[in-house]
Backbone as XML, in Angstrom:
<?xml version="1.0"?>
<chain id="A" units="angstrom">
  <residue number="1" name="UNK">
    <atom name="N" x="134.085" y="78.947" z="179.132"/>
    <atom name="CA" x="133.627" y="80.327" z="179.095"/>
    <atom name="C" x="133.251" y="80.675" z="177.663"/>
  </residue>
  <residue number="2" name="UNK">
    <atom name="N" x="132.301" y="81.370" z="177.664"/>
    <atom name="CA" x="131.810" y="81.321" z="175.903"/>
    <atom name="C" x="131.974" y="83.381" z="175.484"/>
  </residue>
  <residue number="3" name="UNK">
    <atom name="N" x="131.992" y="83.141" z="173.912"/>
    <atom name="CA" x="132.242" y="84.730" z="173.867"/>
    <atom name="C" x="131.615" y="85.399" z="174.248"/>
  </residue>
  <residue number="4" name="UNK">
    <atom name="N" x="131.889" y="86.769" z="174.728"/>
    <atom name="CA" x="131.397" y="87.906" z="174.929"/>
    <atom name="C" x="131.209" y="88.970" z="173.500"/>
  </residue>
  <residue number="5" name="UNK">
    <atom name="N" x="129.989" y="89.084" z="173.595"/>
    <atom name="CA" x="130.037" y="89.947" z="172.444"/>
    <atom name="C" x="130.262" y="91.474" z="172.840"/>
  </residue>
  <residue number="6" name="UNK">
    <atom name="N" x="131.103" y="92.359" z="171.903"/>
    <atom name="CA" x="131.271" y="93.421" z="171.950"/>
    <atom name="C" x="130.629" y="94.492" z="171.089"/>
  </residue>
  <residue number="7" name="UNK">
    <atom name="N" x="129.594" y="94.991" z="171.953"/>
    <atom name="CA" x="129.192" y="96.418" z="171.101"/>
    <atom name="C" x="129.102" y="97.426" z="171.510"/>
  </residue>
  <residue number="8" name="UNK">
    <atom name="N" x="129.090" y="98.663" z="170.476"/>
    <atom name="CA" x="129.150" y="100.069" z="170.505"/>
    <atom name="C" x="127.869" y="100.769" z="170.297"/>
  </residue>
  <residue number="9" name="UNK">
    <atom name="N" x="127.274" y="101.516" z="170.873"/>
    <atom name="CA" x="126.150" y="102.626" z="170.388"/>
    <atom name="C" x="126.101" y="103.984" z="169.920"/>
  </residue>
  <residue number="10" name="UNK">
    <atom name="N" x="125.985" y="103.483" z="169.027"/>
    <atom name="CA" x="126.022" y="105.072" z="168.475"/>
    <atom name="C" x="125.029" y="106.083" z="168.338"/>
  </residue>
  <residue number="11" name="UNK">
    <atom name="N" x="124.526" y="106.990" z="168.983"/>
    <atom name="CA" x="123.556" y="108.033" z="168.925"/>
    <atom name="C" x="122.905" y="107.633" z="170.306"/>
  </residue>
  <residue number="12" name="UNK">
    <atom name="N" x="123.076" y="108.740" z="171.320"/>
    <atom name="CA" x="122.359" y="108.742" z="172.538"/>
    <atom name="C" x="121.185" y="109.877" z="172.397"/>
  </residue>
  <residue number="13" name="UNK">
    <atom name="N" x="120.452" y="109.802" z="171.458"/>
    <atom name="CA" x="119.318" y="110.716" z="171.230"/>
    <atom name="C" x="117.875" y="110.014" z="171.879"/>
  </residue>
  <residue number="14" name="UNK">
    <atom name="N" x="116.893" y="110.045" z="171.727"/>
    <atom name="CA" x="115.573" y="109.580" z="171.859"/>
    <atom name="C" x="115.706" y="108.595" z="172.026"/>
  </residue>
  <residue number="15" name="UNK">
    <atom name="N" x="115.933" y="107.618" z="170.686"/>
    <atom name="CA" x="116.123" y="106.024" z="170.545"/>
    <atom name="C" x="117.122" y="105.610" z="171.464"/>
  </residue>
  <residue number="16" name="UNK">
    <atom name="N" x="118.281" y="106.028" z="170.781"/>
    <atom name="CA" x="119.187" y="105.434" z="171.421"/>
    <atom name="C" x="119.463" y="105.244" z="173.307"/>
  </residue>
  <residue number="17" name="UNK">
    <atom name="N" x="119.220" y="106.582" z="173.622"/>
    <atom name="CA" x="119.233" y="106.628" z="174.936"/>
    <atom name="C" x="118.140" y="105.876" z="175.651"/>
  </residue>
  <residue number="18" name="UNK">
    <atom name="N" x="117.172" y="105.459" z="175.334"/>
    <atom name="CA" x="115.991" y="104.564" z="176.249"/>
    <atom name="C" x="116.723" y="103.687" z="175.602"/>
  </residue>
  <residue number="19" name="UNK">
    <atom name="N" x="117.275" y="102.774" z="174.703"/>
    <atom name="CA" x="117.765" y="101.562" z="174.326"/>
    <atom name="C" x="118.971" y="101.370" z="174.612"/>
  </residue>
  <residue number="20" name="UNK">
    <atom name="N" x="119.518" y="102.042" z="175.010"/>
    <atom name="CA" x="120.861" y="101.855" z="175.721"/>
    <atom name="C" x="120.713" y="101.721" z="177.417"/>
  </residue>
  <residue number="21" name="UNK">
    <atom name="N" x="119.378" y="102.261" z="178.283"/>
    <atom name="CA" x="119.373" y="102.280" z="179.262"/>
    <atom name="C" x="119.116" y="100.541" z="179.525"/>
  </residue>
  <residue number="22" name="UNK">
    <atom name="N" x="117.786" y="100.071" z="178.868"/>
    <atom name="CA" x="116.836" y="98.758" z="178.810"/>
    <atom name="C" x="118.467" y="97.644" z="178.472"/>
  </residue>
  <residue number="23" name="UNK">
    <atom name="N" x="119.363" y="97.756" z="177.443"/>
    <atom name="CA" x="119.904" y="96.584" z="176.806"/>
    <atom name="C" x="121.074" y="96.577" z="177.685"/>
  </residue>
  <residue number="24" name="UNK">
    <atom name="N" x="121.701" y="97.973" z="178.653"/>
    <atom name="CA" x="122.306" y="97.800" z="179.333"/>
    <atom name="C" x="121.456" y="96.794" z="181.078"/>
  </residue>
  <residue number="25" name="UNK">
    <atom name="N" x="120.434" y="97.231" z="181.037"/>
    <atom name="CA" x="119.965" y="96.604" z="182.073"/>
    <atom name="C" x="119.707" y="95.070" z="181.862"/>
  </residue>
  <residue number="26" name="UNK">
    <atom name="N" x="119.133" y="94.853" z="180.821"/>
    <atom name="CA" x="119.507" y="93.763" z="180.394"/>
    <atom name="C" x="120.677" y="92.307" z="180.700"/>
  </residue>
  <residue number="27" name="UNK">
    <atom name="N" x="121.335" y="93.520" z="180.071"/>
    <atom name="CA" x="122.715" y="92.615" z="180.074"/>
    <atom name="C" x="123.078" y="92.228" z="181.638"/>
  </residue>
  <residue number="28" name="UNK">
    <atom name="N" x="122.763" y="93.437" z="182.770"/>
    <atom name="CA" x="123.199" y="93.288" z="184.158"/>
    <atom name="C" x="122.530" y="92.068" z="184.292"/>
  </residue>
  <residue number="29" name="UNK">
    <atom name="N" x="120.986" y="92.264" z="184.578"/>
    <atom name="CA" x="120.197" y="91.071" z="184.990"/>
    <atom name="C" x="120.259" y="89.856" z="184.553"/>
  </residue>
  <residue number="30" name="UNK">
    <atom name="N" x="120.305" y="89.573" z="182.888"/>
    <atom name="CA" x="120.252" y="88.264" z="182.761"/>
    <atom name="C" x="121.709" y="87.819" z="182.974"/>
  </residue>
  <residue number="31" name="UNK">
    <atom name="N" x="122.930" y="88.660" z="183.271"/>
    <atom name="CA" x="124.295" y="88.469" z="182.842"/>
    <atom name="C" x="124.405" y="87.572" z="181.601"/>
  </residue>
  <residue number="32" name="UNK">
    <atom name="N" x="124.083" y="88.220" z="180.606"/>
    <atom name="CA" x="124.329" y="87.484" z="179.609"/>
    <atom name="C" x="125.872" y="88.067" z="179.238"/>
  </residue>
  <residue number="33" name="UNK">
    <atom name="N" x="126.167" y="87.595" z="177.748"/>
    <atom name="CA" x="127.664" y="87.820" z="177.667"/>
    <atom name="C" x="127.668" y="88.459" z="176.738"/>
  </residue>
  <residue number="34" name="UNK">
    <atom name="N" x="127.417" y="89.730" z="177.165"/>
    <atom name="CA" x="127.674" y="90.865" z="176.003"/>
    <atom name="C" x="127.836" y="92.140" z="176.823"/>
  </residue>
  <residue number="35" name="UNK">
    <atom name="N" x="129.176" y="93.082" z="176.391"/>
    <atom name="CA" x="129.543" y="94.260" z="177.202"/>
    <atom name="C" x="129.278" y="95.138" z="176.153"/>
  </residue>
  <residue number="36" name="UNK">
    <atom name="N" x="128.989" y="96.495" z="176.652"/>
    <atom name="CA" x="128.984" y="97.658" z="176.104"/>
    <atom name="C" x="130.882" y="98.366" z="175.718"/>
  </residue>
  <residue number="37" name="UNK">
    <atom name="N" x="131.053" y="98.599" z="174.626"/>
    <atom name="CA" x="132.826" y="98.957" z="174.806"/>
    <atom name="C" x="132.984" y="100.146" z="174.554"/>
  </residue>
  <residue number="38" name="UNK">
    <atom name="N" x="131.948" y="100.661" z="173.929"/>
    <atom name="CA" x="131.986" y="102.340" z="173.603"/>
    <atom name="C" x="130.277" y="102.844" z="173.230"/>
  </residue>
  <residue number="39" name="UNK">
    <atom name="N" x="129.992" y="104.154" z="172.974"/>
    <atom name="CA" x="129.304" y="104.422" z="172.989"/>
    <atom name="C" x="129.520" y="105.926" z="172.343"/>
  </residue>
  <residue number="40" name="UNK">
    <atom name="N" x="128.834" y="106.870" z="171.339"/>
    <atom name="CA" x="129.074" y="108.011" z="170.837"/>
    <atom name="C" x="127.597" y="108.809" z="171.207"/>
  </residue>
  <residue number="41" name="UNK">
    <atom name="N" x="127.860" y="109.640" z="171.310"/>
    <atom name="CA" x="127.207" y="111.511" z="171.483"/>
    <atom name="C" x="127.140" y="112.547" z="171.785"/>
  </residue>
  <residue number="42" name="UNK">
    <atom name="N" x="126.066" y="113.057" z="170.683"/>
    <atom name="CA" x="126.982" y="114.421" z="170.775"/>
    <atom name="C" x="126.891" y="115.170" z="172.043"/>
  </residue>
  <residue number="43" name="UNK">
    <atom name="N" x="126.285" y="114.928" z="172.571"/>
    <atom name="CA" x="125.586" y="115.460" z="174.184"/>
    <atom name="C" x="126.902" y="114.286" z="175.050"/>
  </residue>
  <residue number="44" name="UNK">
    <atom name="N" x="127.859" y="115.244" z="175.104"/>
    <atom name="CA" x="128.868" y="114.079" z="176.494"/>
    <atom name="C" x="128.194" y="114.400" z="177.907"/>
  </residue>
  <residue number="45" name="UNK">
    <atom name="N" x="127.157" y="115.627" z="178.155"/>
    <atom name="CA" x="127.149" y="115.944" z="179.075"/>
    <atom name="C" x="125.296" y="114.880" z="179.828"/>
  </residue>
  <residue number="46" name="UNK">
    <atom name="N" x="125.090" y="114.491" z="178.724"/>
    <atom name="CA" x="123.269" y="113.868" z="179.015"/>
    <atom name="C" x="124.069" y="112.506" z="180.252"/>
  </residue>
  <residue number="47" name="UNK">
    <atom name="N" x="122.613" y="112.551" z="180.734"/>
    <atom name="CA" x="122.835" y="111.675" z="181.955"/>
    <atom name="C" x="123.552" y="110.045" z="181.456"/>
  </residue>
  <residue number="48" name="UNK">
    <atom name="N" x="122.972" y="109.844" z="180.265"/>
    <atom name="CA" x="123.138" y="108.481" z="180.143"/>
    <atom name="C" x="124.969" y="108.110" z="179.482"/>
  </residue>
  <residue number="49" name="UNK">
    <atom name="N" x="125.304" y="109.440" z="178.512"/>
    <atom name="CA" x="126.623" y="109.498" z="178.579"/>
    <atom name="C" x="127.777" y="109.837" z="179.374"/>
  </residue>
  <residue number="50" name="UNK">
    <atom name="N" x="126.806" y="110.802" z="180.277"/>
    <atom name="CA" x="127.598" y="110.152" z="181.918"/>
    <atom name="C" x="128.304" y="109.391" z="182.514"/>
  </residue>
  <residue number="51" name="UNK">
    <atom name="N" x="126.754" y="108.389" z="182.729"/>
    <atom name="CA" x="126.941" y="106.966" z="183.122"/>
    <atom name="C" x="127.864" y="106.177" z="182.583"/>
  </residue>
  <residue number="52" name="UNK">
    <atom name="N" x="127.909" y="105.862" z="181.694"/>
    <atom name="CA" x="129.094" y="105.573" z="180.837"/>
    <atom name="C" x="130.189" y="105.754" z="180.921"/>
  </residue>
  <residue number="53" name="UNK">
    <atom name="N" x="130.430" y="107.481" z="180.959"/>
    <atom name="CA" x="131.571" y="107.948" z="181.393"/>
    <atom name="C" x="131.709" y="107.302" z="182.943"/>
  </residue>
  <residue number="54" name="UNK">
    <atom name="N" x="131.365" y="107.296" z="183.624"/>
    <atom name="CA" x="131.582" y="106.989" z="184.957"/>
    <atom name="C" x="131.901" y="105.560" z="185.167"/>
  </residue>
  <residue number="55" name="UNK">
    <atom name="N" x="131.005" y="104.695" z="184.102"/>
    <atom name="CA" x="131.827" y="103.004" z="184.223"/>
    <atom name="C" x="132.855" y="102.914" z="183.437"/>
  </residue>
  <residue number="56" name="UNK">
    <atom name="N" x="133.471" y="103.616" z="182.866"/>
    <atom name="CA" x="134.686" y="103.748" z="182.231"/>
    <atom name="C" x="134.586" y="103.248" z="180.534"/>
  </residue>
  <residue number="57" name="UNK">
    <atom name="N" x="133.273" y="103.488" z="180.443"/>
    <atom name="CA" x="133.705" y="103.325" z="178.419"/>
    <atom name="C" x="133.780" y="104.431" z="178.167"/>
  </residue>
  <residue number="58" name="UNK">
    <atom name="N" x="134.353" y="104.249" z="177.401"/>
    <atom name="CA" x="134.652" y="104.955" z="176.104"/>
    <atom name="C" x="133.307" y="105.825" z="175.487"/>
  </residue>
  <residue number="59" name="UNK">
    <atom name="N" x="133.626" y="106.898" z="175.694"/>
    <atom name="CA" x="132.310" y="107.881" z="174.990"/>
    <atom name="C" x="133.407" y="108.811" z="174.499"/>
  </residue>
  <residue number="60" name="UNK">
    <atom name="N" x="132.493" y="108.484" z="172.775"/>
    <atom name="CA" x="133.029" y="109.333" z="171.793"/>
    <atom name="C" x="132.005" y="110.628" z="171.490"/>
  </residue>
  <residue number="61" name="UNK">
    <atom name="N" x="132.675" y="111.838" z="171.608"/>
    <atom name="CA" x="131.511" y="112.578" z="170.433"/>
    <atom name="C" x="131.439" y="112.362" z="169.006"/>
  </residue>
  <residue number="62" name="UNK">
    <atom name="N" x="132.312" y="112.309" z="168.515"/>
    <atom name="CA" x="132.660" y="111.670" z="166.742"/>
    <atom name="C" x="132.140" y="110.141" z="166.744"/>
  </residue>
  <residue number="63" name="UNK">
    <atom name="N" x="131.402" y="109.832" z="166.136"/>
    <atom name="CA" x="130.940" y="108.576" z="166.163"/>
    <atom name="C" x="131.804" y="107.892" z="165.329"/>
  </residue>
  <residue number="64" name="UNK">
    <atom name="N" x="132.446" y="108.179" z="164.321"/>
    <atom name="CA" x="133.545" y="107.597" z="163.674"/>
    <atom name="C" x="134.476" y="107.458" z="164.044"/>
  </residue>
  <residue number="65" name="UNK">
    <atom name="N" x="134.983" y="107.531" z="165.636"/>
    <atom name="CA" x="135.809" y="107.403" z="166.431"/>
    <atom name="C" x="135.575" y="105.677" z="166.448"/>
  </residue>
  <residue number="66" name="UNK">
    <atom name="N" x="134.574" y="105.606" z="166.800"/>
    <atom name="CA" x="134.530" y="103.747" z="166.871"/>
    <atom name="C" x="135.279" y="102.921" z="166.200"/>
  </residue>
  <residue number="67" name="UNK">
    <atom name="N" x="135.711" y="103.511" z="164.853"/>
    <atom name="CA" x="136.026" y="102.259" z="163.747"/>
    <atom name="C" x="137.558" y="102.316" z="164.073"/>
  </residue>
  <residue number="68" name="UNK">
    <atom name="N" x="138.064" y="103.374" z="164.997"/>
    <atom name="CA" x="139.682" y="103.365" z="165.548"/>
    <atom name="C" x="139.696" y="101.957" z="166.178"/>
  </residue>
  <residue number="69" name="UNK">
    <atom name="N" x="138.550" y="101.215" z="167.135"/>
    <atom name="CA" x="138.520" y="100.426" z="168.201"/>
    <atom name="C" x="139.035" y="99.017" z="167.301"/>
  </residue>
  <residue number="70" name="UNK">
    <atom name="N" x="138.798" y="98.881" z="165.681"/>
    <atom name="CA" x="138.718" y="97.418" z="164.956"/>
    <atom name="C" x="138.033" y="96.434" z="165.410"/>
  </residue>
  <residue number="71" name="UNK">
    <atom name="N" x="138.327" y="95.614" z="165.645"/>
    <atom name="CA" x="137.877" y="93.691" z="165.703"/>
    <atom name="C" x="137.481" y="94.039" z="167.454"/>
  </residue>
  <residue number="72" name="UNK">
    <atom name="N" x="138.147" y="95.131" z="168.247"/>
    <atom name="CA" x="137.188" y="95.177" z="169.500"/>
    <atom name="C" x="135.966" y="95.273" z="169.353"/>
  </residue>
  <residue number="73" name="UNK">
    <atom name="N" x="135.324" y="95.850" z="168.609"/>
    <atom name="CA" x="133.931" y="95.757" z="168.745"/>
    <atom name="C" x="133.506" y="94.858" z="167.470"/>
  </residue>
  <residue number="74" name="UNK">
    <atom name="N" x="132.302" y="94.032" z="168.079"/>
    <atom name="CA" x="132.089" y="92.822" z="166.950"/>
    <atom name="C" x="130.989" y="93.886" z="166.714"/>
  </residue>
  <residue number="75" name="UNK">
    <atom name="N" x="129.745" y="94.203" z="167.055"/>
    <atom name="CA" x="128.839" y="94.757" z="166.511"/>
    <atom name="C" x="128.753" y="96.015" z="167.055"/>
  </residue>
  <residue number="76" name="UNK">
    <atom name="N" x="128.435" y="97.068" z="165.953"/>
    <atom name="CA" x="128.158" y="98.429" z="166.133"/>
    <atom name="C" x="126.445" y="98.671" z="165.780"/>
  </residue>
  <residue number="77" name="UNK">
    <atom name="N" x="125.584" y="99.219" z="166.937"/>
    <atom name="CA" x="124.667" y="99.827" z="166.557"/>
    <atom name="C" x="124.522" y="101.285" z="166.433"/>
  </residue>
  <residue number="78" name="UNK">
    <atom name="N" x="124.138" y="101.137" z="165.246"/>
    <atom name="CA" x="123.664" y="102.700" z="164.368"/>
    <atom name="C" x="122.228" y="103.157" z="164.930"/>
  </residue>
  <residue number="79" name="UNK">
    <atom name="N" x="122.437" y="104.107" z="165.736"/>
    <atom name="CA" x="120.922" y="104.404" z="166.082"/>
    <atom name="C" x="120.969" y="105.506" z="166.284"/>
  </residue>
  <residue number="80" name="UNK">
    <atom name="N" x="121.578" y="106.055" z="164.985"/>
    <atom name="CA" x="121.964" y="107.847" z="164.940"/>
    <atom name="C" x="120.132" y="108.286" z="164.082"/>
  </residue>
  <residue number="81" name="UNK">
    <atom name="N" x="120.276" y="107.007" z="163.286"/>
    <atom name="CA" x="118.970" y="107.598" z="162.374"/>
    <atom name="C" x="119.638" y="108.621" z="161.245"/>
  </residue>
  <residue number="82" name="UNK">
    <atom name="N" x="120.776" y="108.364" z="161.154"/>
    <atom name="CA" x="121.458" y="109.189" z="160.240"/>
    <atom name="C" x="122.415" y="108.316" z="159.013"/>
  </residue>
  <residue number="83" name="UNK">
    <atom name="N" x="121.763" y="107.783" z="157.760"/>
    <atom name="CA" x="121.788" y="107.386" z="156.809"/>
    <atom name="C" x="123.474" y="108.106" z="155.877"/>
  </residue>
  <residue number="84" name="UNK">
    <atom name="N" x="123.423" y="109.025" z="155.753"/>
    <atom name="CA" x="125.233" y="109.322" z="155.540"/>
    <atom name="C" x="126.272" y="108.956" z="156.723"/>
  </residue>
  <residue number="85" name="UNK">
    <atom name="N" x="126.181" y="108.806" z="157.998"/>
    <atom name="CA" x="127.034" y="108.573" z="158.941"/>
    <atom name="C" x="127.016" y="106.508" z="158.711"/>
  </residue>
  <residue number="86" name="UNK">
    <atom name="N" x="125.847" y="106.127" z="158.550"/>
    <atom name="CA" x="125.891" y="104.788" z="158.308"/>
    <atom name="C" x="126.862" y="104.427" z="157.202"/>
  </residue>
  <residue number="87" name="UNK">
    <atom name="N" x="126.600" y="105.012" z="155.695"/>
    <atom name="CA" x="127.853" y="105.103" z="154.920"/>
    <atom name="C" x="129.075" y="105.189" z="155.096"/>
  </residue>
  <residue number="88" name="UNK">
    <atom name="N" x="129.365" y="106.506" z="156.120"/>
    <atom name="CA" x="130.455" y="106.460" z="156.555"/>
    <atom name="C" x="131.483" y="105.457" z="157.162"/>
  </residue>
  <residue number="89" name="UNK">
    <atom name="N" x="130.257" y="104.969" z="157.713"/>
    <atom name="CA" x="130.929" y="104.224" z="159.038"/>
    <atom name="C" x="131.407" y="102.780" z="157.911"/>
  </residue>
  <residue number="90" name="UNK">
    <atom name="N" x="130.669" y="102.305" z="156.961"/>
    <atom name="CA" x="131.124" y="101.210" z="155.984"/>
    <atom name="C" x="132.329" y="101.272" z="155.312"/>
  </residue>
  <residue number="91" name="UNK">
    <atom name="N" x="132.145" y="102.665" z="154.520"/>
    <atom name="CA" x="133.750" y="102.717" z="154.058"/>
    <atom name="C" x="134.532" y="103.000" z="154.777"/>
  </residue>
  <residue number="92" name="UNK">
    <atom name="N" x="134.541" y="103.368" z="155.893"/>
    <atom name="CA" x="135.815" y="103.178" z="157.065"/>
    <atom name="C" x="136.053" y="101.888" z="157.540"/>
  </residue>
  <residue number="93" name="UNK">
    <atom name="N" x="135.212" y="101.190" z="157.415"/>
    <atom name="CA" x="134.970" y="99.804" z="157.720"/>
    <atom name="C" x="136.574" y="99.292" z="156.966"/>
  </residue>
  <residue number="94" name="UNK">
    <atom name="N" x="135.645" y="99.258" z="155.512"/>
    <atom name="CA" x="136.446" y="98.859" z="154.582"/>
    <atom name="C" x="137.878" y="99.252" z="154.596"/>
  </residue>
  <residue number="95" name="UNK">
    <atom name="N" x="138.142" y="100.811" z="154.329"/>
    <atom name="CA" x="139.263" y="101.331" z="154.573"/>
    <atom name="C" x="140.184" y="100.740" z="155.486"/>
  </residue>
  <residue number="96" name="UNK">
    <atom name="N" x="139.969" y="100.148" z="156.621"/>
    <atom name="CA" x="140.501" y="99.886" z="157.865"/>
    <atom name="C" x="140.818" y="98.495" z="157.869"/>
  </residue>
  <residue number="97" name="UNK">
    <atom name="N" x="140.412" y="97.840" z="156.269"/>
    <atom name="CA" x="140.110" y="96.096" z="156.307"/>
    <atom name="C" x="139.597" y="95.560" z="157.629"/>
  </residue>
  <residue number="98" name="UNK">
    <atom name="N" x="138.845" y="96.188" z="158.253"/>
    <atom name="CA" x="137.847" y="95.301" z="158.866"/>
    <atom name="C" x="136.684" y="94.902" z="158.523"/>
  </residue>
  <residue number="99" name="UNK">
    <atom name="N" x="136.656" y="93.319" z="158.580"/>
    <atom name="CA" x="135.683" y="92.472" z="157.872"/>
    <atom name="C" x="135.010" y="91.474" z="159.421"/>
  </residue>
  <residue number="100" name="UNK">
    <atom name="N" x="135.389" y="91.973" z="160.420"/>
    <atom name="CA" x="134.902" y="91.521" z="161.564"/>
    <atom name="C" x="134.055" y="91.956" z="161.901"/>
  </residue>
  <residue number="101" name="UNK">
    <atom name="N" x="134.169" y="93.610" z="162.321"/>
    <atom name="CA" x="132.576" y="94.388" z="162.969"/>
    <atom name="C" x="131.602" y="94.451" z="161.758"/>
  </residue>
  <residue number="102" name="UNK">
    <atom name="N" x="130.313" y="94.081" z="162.623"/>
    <atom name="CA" x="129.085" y="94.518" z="161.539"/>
    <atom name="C" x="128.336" y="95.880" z="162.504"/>
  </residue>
  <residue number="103" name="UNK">
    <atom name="N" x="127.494" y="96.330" z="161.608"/>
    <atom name="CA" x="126.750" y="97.587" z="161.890"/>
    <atom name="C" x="125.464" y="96.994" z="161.994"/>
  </residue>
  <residue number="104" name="UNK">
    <atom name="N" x="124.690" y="97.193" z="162.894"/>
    <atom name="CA" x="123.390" y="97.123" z="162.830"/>
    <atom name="C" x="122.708" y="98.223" z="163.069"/>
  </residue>
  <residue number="105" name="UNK">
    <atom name="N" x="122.012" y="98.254" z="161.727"/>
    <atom name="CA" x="120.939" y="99.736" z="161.470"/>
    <atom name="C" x="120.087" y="99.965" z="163.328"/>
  </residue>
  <residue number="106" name="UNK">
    <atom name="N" x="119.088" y="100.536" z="162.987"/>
    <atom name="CA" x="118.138" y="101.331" z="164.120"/>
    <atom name="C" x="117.308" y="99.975" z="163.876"/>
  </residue>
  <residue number="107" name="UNK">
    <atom name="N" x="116.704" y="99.698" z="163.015"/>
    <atom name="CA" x="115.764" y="98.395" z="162.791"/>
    <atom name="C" x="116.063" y="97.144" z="163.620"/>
  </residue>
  <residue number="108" name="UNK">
    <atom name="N" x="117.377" y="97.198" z="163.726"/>
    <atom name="CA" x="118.111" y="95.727" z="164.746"/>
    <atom name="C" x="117.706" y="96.082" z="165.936"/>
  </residue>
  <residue number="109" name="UNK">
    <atom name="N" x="117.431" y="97.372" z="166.493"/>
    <atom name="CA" x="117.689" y="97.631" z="167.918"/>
    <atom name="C" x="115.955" y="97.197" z="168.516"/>
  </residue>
  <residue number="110" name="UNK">
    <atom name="N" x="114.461" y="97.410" z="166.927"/>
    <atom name="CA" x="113.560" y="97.653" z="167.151"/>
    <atom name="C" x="113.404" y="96.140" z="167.536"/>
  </residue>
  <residue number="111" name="UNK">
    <atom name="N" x="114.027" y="95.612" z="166.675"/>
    <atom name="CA" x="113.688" y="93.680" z="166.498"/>
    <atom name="C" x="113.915" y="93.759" z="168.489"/>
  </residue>
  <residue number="112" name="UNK">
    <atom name="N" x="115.073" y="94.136" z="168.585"/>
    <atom name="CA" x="115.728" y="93.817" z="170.142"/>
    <atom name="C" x="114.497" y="93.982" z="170.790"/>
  </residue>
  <residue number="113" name="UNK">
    <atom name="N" x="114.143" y="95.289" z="170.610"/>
    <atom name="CA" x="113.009" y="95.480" z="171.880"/>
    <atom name="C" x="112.194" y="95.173" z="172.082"/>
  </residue>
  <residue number="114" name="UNK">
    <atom name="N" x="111.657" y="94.413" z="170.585"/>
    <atom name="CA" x="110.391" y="93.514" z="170.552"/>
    <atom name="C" x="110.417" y="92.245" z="171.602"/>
  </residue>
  <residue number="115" name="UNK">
    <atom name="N" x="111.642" y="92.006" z="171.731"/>
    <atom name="CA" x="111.856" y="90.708" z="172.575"/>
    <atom name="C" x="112.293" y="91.149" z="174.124"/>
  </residue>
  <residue number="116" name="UNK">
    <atom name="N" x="112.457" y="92.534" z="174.389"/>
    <atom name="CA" x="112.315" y="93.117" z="175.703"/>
    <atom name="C" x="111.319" y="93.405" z="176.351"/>
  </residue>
  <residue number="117" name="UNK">
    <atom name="N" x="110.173" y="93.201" z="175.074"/>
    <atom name="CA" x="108.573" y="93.015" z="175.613"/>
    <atom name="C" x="108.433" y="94.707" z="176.572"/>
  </residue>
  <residue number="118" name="UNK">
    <atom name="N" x="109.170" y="95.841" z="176.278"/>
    <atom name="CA" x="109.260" y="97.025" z="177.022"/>
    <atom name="C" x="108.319" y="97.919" z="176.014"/>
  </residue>
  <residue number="119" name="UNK">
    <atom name="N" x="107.199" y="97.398" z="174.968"/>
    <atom name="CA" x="106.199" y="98.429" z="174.501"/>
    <atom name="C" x="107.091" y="98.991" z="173.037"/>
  </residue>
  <residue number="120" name="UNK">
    <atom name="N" x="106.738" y="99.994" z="172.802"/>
    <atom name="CA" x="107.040" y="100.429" z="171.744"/>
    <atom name="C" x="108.170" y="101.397" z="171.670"/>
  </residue>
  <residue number="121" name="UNK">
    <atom name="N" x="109.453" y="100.995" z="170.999"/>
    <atom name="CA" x="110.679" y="101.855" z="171.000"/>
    <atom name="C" x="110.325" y="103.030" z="169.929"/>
  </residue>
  <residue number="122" name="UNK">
    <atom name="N" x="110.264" y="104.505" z="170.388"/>
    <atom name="CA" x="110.502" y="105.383" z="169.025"/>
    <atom name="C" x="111.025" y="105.190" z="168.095"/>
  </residue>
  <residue number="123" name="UNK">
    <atom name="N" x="110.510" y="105.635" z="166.675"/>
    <atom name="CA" x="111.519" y="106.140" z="165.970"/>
    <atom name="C" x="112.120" y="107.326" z="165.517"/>
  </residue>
  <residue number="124" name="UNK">
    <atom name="N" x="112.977" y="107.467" z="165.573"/>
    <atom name="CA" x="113.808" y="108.894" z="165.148"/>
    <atom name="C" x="113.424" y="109.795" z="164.112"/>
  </residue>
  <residue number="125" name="UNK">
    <atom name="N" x="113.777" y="109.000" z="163.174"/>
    <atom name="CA" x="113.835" y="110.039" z="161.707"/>
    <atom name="C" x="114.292" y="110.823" z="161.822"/>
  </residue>
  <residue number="126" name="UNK">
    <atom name="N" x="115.073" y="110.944" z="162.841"/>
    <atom name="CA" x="116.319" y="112.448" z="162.523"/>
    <atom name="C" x="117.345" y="111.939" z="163.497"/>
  </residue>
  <residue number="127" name="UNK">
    <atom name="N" x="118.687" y="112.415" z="163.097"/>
    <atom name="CA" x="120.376" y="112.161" z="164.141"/>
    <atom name="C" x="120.047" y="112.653" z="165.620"/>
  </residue>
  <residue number="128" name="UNK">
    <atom name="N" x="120.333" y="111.450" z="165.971"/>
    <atom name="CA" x="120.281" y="111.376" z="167.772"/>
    <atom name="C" x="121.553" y="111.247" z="168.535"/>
  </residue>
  <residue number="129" name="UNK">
    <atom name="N" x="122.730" y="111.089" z="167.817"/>
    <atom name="CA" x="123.759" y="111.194" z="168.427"/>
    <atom name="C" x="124.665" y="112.638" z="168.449"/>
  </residue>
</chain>
């Protein structure tokens, strides 16, 4: 059995929410081995943090709630589009001596979708979570 990777999304805004719908579908279809373990926004009530709520992750409104989770989540995507919360989220990193989770900016998610061949992902330029 090989690892499962664990990640978090952070910002269910524009971006995030069409890229959380596609990478979750994703993951169903090809069953590849990567779960969703949490997810943050500020909208608990939008359909897609719902959903979530309803398969039982973890939806934070505080997106800095994530870095409570540690070495559970190997990768965190940042797709708040919000450049001080990215900071944040590092020196909590640090603070917390975790040297396991990495953050991947909004740019990681664009690379992703390039290879989802699903057209052109927005970009933000403003906090979506």
């Amino acid at each position: 059995m090989s690892h499962v990777v664990k990640v978090a999304l952070l910002g269910l805004g524009e971006v995030g929410e069409k890229f959380a719908e596609h990478f979750l579908e994703k993951i169903q279809e090809e069953r590849v081995n990567v779960e969703i373990v949490a997810v943050a926004s500020r909208d608990l009530e939008s359909p897609v943090a719902l959903g979530f709520i309803h398969s039982k992750v973890p939806v934070f409104q505080d997106a800095m709630e994530v870095v409570t989770m540690g070495a559970k989540v190997d990768i965190i995507f940042d797709l708040t589009g919000d450049p001080e919360l990215r900071k944040k989220l590092r020196a909590a990193l640090q603070e917390t001596h975790n040297q396991h989770t990495v953050i991947a900016p909004e740019v990681v998610a664009h690379l992703l979708w390039s290879f989802f061949g699903e057209g052109e992902l927005p970009y933000s330029g403003q906090t979506g979570y």
